[in-house]
VONU-23266 format. One record per residue: residue number from 1; z, y, x of N, C-alpha, C, O in turn. Coordinates in steps of 0.02 Angstrom, whole numbers. Example, Ala and Ser with C-alpha at 12.3 -4.5 7.8 and 13.67 -1.06 7.14 Angstrom:
! residues 2
<rec><seq>1</seq><n_zz>390</n_zz><n_yy>-284</n_yy><n_xx>660</n_xx><ca_zz>390</ca_zz><ca_yy>-225</ca_yy><ca_xx>615</ca_xx><c_zz>390</c_zz><c_yy>-165</c_yy><c_xx>660</c_xx><o_zz>423</o_zz><o_yy>-166</o_yy><o_xx>712</o_xx></rec>
<rec><seq>2</seq><n_zz>354</n_zz><n_yy>-112</n_yy><n_xx>642</n_xx><ca_zz>357</ca_zz><ca_yy>-53</ca_yy><ca_xx>684</ca_xx><c_zz>394</c_zz><c_yy>2</c_yy><c_xx>645</c_xx><o_zz>402</o_zz><o_yy>57</o_yy><o_xx>670</o_xx></rec>
END
This chain:
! residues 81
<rec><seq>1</seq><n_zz>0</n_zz><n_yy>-59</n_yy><n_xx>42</n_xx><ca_zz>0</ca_zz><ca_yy>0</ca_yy><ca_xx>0</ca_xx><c_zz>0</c_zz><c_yy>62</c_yy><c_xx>44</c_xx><o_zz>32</o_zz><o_yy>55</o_yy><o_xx>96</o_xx></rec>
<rec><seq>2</seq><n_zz>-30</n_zz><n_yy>123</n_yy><n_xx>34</n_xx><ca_zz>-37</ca_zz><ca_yy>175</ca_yy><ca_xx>71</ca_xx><c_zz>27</c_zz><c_yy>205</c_yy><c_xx>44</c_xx><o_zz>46</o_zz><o_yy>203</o_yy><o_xx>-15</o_xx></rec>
<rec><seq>3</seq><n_zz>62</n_zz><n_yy>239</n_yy><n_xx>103</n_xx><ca_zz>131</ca_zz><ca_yy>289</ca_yy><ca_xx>61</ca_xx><c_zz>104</c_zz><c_yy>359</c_yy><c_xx>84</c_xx><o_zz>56</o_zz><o_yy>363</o_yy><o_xx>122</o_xx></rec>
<rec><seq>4</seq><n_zz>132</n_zz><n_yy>408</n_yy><n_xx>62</n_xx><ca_zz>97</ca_zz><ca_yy>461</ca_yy><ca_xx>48</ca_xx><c_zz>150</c_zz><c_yy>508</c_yy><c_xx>122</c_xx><o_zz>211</o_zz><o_yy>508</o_yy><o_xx>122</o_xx></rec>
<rec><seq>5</seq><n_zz>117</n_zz><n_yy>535</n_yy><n_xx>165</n_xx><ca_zz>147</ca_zz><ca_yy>585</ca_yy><ca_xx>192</ca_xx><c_zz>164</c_zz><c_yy>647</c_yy><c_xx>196</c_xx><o_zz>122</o_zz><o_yy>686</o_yy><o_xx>217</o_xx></rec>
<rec><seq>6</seq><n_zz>221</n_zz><n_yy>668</n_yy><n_xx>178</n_xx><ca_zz>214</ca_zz><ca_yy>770</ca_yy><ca_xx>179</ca_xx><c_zz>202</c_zz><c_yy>795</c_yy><c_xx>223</c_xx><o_zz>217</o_zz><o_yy>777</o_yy><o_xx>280</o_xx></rec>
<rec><seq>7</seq><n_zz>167</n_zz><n_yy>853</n_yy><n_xx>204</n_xx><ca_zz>133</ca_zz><ca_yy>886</ca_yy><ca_xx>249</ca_xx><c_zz>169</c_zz><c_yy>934</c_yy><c_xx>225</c_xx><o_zz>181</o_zz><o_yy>936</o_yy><o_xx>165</o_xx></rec>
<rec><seq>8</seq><n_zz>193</n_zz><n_yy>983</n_yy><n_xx>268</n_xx><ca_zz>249</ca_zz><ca_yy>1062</ca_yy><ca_xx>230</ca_xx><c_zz>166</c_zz><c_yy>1093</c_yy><c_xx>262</c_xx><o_zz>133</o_zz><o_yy>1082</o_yy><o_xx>312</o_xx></rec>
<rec><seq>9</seq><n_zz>158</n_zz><n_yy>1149</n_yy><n_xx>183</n_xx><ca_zz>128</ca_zz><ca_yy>1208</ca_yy><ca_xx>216</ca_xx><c_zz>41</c_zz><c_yy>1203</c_yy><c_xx>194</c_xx><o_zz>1</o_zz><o_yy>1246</o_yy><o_xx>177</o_xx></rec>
<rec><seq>10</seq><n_zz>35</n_zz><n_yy>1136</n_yy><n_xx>202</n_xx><ca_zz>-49</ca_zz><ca_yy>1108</ca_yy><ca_xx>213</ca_xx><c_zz>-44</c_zz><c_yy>1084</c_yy><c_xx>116</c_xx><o_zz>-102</o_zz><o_yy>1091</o_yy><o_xx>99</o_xx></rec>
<rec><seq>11</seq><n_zz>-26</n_zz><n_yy>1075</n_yy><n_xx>89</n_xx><ca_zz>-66</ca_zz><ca_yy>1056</ca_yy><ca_xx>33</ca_xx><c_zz>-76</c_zz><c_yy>965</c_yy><c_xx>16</c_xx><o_zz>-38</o_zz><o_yy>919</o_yy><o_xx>29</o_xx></rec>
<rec><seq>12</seq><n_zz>-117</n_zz><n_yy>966</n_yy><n_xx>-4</n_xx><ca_zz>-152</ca_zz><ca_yy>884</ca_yy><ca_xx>-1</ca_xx><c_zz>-214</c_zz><c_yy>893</c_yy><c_xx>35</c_xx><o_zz>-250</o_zz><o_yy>843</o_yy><o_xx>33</o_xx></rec>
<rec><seq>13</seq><n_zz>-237</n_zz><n_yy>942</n_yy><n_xx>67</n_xx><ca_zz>-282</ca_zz><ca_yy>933</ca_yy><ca_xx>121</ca_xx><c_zz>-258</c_zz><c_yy>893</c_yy><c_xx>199</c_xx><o_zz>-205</o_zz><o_yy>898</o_yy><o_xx>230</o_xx></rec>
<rec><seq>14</seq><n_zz>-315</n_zz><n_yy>857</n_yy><n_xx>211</n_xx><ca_zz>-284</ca_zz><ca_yy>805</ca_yy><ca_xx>286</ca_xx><c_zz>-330</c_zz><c_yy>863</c_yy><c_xx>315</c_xx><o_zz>-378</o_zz><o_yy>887</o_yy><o_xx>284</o_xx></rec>
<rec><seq>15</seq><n_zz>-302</n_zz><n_yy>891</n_yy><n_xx>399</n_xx><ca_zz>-370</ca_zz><ca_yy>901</ca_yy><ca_xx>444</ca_xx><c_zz>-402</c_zz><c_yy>890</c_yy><c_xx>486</c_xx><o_zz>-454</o_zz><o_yy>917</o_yy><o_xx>504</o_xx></rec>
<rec><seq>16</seq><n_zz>-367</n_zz><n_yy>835</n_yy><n_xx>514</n_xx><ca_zz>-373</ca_zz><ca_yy>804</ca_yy><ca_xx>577</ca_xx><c_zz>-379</c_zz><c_yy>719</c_yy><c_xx>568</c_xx><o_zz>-353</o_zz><o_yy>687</o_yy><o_xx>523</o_xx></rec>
<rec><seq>17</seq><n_zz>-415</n_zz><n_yy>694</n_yy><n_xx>618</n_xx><ca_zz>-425</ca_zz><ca_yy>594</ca_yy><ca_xx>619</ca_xx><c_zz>-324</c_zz><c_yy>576</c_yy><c_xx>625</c_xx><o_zz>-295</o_zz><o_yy>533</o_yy><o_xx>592</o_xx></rec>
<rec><seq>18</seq><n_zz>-297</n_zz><n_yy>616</n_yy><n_xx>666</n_xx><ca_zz>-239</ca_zz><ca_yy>600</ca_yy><ca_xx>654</ca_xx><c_zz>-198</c_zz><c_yy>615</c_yy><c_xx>602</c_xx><o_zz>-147</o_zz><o_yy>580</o_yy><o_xx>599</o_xx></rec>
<rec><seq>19</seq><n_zz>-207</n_zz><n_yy>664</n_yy><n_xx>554</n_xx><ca_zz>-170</ca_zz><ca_yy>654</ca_yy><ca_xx>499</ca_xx><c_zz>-208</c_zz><c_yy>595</c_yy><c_xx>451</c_xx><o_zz>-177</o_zz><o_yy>556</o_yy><o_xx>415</o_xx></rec>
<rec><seq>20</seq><n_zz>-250</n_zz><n_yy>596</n_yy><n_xx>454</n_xx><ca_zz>-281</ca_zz><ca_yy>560</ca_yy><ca_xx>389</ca_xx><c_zz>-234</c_zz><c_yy>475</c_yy><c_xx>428</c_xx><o_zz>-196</o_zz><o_yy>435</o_yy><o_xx>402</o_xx></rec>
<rec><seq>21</seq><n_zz>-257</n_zz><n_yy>478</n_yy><n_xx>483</n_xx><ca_zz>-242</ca_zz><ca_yy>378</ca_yy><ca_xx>492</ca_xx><c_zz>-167</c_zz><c_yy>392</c_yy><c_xx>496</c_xx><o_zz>-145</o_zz><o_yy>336</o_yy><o_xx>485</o_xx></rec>
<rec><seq>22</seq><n_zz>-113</n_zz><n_yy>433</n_yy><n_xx>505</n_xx><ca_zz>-43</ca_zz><ca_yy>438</ca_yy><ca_xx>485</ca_xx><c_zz>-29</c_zz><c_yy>451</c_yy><c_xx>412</c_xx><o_zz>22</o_zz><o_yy>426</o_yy><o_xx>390</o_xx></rec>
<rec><seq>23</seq><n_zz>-59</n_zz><n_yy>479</n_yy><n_xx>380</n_xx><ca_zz>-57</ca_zz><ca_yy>482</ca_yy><ca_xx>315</ca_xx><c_zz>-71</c_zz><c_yy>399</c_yy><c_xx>249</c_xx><o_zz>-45</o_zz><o_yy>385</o_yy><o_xx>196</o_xx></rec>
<rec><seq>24</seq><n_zz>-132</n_zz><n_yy>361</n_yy><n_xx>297</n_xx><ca_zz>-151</ca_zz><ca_yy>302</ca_yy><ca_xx>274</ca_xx><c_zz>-116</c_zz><c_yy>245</c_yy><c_xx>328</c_xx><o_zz>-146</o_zz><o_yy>191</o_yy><o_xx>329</o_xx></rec>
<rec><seq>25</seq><n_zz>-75</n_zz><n_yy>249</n_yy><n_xx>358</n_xx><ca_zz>-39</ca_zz><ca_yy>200</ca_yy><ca_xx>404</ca_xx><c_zz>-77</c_zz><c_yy>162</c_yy><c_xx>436</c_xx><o_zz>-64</o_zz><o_yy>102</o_yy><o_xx>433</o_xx></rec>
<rec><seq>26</seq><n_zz>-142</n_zz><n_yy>188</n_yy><n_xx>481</n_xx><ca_zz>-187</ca_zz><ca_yy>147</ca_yy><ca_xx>509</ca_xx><c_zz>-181</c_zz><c_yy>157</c_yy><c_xx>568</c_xx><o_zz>-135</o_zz><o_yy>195</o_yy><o_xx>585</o_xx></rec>
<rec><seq>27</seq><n_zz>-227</n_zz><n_yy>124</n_yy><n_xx>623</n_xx><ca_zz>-225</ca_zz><ca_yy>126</ca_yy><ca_xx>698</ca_xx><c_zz>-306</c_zz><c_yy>167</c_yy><c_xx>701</c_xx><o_zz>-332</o_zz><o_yy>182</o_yy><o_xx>647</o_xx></rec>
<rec><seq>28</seq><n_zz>-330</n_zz><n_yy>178</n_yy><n_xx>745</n_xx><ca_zz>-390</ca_zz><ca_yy>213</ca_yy><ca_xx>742</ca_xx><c_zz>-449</c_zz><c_yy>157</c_yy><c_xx>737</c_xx><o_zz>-506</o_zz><o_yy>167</o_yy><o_xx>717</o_xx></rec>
<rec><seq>29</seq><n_zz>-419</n_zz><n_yy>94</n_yy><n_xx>762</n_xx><ca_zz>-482</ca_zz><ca_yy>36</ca_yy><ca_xx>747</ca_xx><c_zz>-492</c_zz><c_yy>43</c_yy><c_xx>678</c_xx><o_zz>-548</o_zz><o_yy>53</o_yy><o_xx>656</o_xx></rec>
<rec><seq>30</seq><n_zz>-425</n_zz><n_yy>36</n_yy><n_xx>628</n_xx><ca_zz>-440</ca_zz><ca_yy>24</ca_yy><ca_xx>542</ca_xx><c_zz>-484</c_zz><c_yy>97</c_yy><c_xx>528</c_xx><o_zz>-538</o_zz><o_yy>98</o_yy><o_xx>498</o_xx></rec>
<rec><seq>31</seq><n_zz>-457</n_zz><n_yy>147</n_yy><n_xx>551</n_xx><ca_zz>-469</ca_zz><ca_yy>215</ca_yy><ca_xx>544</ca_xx><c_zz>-558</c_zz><c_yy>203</c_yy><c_xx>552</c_xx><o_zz>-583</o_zz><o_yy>241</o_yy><o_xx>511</o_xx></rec>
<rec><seq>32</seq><n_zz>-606</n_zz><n_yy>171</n_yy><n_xx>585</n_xx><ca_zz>-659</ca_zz><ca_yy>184</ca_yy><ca_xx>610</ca_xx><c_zz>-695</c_zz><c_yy>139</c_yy><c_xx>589</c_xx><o_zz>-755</o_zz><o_yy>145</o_yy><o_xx>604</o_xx></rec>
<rec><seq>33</seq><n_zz>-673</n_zz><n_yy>69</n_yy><n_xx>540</n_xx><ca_zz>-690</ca_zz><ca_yy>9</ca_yy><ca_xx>502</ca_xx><c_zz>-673</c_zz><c_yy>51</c_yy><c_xx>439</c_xx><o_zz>-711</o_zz><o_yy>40</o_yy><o_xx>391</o_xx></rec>
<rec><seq>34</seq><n_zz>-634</n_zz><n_yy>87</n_yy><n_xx>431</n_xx><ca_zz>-635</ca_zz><ca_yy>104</ca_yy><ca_xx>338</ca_xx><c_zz>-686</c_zz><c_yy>166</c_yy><c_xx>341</c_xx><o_zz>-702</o_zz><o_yy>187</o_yy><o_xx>285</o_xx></rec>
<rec><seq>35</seq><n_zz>-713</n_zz><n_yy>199</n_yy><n_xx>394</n_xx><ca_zz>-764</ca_zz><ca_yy>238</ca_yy><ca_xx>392</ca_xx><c_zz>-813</c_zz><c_yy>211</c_yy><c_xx>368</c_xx><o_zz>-830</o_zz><o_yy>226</o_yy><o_xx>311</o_xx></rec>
<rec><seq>36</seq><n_zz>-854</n_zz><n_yy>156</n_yy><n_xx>412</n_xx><ca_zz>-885</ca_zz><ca_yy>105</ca_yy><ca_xx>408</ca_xx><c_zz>-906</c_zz><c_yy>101</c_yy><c_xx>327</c_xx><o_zz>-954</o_zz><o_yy>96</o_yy><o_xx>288</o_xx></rec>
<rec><seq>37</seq><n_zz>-838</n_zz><n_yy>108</n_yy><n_xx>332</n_xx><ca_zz>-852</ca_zz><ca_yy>39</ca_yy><ca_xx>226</ca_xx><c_zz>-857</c_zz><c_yy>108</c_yy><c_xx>172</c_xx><o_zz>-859</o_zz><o_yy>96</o_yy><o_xx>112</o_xx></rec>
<rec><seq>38</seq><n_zz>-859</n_zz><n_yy>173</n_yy><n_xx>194</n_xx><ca_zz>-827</ca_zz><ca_yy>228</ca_yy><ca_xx>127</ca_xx><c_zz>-772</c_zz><c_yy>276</c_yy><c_xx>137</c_xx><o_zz>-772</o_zz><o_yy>326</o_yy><o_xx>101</o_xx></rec>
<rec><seq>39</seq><n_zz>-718</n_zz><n_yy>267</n_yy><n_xx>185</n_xx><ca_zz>-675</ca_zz><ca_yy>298</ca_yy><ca_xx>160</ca_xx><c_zz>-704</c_zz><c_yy>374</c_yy><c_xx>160</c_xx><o_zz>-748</o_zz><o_yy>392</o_yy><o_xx>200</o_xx></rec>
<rec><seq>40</seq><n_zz>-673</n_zz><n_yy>418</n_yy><n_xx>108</n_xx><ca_zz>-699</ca_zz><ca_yy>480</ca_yy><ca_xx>99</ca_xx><c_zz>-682</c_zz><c_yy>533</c_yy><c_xx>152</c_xx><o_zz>-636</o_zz><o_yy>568</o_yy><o_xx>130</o_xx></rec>
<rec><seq>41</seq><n_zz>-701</n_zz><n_yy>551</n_yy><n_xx>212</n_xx><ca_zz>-680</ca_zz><ca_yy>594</ca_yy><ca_xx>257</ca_xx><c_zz>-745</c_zz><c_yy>632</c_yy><c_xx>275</c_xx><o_zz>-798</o_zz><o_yy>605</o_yy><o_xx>290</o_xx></rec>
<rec><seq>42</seq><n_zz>-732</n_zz><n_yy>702</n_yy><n_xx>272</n_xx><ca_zz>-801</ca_zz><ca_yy>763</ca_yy><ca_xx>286</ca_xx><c_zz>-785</c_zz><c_yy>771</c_yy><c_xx>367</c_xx><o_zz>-731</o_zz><o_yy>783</o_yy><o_xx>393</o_xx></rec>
<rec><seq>43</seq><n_zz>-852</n_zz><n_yy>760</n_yy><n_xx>401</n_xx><ca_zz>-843</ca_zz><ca_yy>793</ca_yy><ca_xx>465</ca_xx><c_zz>-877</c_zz><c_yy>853</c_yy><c_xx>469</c_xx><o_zz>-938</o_zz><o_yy>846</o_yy><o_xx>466</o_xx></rec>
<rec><seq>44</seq><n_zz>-851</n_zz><n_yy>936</n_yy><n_xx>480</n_xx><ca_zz>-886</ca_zz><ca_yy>986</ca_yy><ca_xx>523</ca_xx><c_zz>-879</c_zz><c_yy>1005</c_yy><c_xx>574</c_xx><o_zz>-823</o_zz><o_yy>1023</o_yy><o_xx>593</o_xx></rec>
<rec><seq>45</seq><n_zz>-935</n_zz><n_yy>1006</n_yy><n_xx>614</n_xx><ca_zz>-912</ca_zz><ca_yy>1035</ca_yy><ca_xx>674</ca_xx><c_zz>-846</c_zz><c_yy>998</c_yy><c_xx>722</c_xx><o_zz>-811</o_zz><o_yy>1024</o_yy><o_xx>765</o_xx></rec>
<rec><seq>46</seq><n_zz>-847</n_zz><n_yy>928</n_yy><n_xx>696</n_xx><ca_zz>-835</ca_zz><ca_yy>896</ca_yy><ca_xx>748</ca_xx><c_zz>-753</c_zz><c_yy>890</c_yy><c_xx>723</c_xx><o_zz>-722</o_zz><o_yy>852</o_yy><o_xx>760</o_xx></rec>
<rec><seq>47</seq><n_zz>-715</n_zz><n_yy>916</n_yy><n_xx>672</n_xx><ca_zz>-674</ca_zz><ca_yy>908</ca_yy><ca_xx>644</ca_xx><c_zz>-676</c_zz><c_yy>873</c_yy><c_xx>576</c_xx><o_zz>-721</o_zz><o_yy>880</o_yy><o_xx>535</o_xx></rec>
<rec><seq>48</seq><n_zz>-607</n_zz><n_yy>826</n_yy><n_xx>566</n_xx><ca_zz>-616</ca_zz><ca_yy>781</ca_yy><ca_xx>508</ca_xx><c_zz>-581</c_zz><c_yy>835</c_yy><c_xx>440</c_xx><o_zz>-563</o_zz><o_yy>893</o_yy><o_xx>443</o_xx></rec>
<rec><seq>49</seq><n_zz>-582</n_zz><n_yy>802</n_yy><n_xx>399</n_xx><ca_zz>-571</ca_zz><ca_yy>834</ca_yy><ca_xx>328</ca_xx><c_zz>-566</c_zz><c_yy>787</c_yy><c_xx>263</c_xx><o_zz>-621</o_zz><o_yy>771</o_yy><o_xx>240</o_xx></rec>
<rec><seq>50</seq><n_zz>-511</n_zz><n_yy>762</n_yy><n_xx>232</n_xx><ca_zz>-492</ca_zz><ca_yy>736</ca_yy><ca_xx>187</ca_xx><c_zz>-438</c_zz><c_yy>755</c_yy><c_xx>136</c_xx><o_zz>-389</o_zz><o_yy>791</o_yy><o_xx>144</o_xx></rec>
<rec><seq>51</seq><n_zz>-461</n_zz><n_yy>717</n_yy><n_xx>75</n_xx><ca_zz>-394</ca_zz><ca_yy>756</ca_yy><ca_xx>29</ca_xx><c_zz>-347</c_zz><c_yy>675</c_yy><c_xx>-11</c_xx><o_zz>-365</o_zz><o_yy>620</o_yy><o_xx>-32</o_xx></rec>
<rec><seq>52</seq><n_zz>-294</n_zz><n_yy>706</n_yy><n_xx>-4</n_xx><ca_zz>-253</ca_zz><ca_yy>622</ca_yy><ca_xx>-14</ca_xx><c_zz>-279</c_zz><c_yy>601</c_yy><c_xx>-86</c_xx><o_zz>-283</o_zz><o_yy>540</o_yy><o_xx>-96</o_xx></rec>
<rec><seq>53</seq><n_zz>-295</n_zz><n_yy>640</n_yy><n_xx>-133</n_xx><ca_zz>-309</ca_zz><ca_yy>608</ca_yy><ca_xx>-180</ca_xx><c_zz>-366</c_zz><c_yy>562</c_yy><c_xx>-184</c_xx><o_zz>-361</o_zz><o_yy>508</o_yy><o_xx>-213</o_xx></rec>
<rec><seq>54</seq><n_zz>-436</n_zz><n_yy>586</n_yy><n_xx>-147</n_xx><ca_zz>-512</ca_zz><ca_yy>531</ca_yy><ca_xx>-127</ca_xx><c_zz>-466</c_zz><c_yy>470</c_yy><c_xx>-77</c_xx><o_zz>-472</o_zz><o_yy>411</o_yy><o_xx>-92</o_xx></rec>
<rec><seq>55</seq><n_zz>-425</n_zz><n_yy>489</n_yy><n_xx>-25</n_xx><ca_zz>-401</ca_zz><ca_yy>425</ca_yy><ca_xx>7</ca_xx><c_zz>-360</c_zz><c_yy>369</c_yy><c_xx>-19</c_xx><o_zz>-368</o_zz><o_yy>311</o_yy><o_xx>-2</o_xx></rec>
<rec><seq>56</seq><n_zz>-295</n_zz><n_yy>398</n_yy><n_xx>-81</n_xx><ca_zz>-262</ca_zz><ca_yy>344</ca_yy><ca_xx>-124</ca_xx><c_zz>-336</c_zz><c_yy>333</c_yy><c_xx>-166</c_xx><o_zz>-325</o_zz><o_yy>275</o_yy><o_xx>-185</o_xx></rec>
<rec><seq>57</seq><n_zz>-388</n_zz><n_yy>345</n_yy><n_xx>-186</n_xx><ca_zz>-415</ca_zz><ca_yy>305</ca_yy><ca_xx>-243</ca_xx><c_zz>-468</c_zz><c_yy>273</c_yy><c_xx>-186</c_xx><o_zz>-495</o_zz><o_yy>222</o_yy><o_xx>-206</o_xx></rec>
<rec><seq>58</seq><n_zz>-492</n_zz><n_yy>297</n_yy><n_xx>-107</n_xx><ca_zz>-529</ca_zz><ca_yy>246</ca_yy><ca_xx>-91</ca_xx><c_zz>-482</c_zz><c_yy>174</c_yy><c_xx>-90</c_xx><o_zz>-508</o_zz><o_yy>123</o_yy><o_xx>-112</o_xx></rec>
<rec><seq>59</seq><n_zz>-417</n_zz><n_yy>170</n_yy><n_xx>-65</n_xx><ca_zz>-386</ca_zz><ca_yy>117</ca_yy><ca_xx>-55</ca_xx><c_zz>-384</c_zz><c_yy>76</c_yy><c_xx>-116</c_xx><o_zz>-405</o_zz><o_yy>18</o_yy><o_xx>-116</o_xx></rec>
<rec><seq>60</seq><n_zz>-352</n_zz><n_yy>113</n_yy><n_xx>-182</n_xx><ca_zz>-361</ca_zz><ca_yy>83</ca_yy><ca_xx>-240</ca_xx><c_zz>-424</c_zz><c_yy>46</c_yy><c_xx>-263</c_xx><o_zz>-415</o_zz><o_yy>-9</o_yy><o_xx>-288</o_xx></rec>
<rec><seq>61</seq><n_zz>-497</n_zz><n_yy>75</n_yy><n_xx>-256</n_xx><ca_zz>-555</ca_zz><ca_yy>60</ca_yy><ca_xx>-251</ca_xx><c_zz>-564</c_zz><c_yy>-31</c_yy><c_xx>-208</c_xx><o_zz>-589</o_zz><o_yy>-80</o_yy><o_xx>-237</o_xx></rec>
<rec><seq>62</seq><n_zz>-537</n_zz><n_yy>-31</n_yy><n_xx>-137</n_xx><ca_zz>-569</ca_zz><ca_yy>-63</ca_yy><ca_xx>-106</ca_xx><c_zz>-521</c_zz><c_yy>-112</c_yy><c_xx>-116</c_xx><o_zz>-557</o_zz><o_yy>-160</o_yy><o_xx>-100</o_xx></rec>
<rec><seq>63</seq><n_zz>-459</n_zz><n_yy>-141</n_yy><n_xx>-132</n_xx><ca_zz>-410</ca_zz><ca_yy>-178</ca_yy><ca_xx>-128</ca_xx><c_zz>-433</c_zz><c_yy>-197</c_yy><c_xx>-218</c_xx><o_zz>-443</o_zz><o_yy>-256</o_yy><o_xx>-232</o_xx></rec>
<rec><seq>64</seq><n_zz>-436</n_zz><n_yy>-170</n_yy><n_xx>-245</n_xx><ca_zz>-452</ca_zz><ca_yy>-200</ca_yy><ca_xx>-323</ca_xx><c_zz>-500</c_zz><c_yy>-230</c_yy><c_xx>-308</c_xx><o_zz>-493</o_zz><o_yy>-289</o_yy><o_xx>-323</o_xx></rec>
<rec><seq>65</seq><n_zz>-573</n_zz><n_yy>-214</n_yy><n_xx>-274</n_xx><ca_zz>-639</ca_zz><ca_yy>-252</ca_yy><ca_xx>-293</ca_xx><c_zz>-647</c_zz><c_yy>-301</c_yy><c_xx>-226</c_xx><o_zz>-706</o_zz><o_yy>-300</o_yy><o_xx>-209</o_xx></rec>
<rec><seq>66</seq><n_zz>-610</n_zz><n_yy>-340</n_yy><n_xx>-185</n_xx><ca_zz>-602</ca_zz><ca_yy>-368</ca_yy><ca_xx>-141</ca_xx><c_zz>-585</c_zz><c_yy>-424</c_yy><c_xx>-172</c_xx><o_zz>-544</o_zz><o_yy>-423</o_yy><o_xx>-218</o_xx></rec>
<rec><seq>67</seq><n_zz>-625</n_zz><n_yy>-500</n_yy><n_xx>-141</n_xx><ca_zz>-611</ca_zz><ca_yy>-549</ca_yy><ca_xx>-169</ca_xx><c_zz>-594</c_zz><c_yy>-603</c_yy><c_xx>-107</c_xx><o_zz>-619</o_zz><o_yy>-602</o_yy><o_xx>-51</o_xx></rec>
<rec><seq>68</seq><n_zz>-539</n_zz><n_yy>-656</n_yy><n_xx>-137</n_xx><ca_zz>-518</ca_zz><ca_yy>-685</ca_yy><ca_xx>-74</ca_xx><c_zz>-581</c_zz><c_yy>-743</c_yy><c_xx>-47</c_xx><o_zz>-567</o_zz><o_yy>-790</o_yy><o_xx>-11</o_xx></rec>
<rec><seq>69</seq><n_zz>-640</n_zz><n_yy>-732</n_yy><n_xx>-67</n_xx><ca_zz>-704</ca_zz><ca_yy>-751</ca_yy><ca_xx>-33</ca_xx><c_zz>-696</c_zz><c_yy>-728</c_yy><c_xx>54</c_xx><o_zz>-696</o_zz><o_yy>-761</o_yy><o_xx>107</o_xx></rec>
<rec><seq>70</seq><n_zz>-691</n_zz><n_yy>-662</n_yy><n_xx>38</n_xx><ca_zz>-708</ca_zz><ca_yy>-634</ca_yy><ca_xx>110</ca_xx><c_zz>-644</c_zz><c_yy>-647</c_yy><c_xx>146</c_xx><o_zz>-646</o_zz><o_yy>-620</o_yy><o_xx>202</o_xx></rec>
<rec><seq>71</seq><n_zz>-588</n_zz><n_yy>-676</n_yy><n_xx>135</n_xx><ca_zz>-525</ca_zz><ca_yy>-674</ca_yy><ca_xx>165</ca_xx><c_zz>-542</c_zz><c_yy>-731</c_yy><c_xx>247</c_xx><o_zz>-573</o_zz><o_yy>-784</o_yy><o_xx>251</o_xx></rec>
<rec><seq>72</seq><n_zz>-512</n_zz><n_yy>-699</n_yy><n_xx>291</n_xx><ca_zz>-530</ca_zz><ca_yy>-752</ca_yy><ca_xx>350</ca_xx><c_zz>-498</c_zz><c_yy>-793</c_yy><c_xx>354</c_xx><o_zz>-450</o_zz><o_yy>-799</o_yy><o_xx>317</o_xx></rec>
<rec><seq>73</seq><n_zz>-515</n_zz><n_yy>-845</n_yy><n_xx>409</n_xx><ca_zz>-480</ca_zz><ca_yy>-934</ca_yy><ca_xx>375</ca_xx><c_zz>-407</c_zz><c_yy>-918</c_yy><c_xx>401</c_xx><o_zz>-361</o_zz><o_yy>-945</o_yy><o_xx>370</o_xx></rec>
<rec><seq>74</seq><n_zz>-392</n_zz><n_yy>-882</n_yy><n_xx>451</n_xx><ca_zz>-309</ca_zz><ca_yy>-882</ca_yy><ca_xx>459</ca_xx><c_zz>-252</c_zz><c_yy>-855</c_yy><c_xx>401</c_xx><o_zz>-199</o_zz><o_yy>-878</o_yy><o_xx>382</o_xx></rec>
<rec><seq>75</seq><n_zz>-287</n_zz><n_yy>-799</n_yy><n_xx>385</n_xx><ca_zz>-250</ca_zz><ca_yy>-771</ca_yy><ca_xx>311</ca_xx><c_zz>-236</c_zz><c_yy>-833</c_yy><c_xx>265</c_xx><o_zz>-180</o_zz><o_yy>-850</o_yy><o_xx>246</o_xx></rec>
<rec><seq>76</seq><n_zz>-316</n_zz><n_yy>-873</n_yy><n_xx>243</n_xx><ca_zz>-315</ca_zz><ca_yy>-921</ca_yy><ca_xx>202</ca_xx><c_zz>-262</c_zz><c_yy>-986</c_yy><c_xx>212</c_xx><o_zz>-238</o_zz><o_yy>-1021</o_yy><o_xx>168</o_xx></rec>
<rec><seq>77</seq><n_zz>-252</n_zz><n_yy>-991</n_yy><n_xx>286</n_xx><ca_zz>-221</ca_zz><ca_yy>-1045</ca_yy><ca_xx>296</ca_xx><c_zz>-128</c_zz><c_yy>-1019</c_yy><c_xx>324</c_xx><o_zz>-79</o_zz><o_yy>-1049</o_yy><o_xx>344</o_xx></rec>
<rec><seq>78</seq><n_zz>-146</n_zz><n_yy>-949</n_yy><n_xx>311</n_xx><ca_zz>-67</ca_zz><ca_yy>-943</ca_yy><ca_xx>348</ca_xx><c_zz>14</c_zz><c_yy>-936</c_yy><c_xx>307</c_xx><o_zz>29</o_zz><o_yy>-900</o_yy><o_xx>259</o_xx></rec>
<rec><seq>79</seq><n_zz>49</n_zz><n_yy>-977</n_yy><n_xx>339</n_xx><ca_zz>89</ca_zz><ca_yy>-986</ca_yy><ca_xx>307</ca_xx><c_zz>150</c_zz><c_yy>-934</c_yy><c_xx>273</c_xx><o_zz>164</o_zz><o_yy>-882</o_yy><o_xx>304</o_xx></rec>
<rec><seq>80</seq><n_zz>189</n_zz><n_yy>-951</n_yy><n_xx>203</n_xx><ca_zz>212</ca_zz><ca_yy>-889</ca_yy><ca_xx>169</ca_xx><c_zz>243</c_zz><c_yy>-847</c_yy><c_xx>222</c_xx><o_zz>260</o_zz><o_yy>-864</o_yy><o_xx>279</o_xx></rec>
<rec><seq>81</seq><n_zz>246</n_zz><n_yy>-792</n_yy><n_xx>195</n_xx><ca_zz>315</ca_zz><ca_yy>-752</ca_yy><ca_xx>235</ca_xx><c_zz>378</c_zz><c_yy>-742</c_yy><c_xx>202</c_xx><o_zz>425</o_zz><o_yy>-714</o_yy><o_xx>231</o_xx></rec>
END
């Protein structure tokens, strides 16, 4: 689940690759694979730009329409936690 980070001052605007992947609890690999797939982030001029509300509904988006087809065999085979 994504938890939501405060930002004092800024709004629900992200402006930077580092707020957005601290805001979505990612490493910059996930950060650059959820590019890949959609996630909603504007680049100008070489700076990123996101708003938490497009990032909670890309996550919502991609975790609802995900089927355990694509799940890899260790997930499939790994044991509870």
């Amino acid at each position: 689940m994504v938890e939501q980070m405060s930002a004092p001052n800024k709004g629900k605007v992200l402006t930077s690759r580092q707020e957005i992947m601290d805001y979505a609890g990612i490493s910059r690999y996930l950060y650059v694979k959820f590019i890949k797939i959609g996630m909603p982030v504007l680049y100008i001029d070489g700076r990123c730009y996101a708003h938490t509300d497009n990032i909670d509904d890309f996550f919502r988006t991609i975790t609802k329409t995900t089927s355990s087809k694509n799940l890899p065999e260790e997930v499939i085979n790994a044991d509870e936690d």
